[in-house]
C-alpha positions as CSV (number, residue, x, y, z in Angstrom):
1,X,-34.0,-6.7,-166.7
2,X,-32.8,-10.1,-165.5
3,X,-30.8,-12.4,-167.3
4,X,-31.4,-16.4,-167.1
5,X,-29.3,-18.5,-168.7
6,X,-30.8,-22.5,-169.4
7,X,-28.7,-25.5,-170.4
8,X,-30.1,-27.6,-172.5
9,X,-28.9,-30.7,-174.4
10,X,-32.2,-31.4,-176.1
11,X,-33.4,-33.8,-173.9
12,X,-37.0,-33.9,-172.1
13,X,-35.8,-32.9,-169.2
14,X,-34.0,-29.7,-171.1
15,X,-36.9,-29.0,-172.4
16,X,-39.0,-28.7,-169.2
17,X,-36.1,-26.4,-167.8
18,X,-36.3,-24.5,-170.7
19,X,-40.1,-24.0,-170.6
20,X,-39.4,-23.3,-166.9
21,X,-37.1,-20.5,-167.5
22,X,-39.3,-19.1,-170.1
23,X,-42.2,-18.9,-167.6
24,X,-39.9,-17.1,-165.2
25,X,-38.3,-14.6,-167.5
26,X,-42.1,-14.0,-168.7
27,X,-43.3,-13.1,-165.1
28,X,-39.9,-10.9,-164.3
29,X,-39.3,-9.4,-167.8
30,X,-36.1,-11.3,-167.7
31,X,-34.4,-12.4,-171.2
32,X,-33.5,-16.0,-171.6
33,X,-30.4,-17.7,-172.8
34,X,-30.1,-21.1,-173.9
35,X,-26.7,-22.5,-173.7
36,X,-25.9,-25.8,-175.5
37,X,-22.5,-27.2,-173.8
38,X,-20.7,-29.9,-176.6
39,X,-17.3,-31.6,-176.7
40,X,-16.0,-34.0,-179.5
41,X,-15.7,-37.4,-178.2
42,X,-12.5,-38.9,-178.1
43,X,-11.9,-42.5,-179.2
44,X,-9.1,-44.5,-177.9
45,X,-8.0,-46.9,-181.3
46,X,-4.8,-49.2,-181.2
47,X,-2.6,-46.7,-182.9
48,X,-3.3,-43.6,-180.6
49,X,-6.9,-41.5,-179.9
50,X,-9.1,-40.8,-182.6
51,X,-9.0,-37.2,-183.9
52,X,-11.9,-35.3,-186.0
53,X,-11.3,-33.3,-188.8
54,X,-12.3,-29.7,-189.5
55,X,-15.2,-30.8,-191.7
56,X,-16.5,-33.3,-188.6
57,X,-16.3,-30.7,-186.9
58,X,-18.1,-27.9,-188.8
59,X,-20.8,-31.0,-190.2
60,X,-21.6,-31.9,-186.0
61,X,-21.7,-27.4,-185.6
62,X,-23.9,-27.0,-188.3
63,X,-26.4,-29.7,-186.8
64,X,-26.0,-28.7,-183.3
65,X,-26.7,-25.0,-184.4
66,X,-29.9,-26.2,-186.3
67,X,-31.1,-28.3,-182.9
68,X,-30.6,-25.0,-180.8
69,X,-32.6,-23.0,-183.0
70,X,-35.5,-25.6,-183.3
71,X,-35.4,-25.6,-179.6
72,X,-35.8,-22.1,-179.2
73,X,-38.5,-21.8,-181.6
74,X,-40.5,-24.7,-179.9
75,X,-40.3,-22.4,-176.6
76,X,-41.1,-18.5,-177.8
77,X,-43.7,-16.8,-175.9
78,X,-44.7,-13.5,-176.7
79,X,-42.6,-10.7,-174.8
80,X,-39.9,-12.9,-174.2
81,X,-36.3,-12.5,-175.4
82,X,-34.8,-16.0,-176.0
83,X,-31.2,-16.1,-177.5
84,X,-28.9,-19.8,-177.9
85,X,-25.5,-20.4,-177.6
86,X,-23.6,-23.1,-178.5
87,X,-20.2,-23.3,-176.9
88,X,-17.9,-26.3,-176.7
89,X,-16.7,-26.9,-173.4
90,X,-17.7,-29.7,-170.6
91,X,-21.3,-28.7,-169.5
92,X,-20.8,-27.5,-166.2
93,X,-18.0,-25.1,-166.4
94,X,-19.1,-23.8,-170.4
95,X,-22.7,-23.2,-169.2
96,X,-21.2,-21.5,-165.9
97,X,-18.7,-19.2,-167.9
98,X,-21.6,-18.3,-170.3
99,X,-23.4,-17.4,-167.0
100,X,-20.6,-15.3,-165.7
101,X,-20.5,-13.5,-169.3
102,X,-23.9,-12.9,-169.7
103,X,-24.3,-11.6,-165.9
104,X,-26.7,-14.2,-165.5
105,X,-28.9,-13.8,-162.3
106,X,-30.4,-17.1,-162.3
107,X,-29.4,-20.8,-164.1
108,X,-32.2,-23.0,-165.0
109,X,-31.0,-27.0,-165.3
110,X,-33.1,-29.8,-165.4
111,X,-32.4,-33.5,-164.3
112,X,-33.1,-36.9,-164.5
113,X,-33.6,-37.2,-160.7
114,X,-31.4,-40.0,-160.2
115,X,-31.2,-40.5,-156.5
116,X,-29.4,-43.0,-153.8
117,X,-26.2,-45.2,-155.7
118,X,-26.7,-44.2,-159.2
119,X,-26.5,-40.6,-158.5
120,X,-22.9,-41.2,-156.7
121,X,-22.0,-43.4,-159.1
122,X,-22.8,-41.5,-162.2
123,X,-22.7,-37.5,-160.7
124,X,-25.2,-34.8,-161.4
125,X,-24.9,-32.0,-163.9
126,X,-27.4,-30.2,-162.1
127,X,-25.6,-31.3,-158.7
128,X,-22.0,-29.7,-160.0
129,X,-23.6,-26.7,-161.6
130,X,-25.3,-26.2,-157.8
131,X,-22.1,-26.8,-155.8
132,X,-20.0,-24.0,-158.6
133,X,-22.3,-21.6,-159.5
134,X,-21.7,-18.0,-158.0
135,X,-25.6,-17.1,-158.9
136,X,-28.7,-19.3,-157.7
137,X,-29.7,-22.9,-159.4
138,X,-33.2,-23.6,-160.5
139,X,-33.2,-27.5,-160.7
140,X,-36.3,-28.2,-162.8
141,X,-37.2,-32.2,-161.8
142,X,-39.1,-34.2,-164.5
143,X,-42.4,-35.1,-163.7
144,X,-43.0,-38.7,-163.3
């Protein structure tokens, strides 16, 4: 059986990858993991940077944990396995690691498509996760 792991942040794009995975797995009785990647974000303020407590931090968890599972149940398909994850990490390198753990065969991004300046000023999840993964990239565009 393979094993493909999707990132997904919720988004519409996320969701088409995840829907592309799922259609993948389906047609090569492959299981399905969707990792959610998340990091605090840190505030500079005039006395230091901002830092969360334990009880931001279990409130945000809590929520992310409910998103994954809503996300999951918005994608099951009969005779599909589809598990989450939520890790906190930057994208790239937590989805990647998860990868590596799981003995993923495949990862399943989408993106926004951004193309010409924007895409070298702002970089590409999907482009990093192409250039560092050790398995292949399925970059699931959205449709226009």
């Amino acid at each position: 059986m393979s094993n493909i792991v999707c990132a997904i942040d919720f988004s519409e794009q996320s969701n088409a990858a995840l829907a592309h995975a799922v259609g993948l797995a389906k047609r090569l009785g492959a299981k399905v993991l969707a990792v959610h990647a998340w990091q605090l974000p840190v505030y500079a303020v005039p006395d230091g940077v901002a830092v969360f407590g334990p009880e931001v931090v279990a409130e945000i968890t809590t929520g992310l944990q409910k998103q994954v599972a809503a996300t999951l149940e918005a994608h099951r398909v009969d005779g599909v396995t589809i598990e989450g994850k939520l890790v906190a990490g930057a994208p790239v390198e937590a989805t990647l690691e998860v990868a590596k753990e799981a003995g993923a065969d495949y990862v399943v991004i989408g993106t926004h498509g951004r193309t010409g300046v924007a895409r070298f000023v702002l970089g590409s999840v999907a482009e990093r996760m192409v250039r560092l993964s050790t398995v292949p990239v399925i970059v699931v565009p959205t449709k226009s």
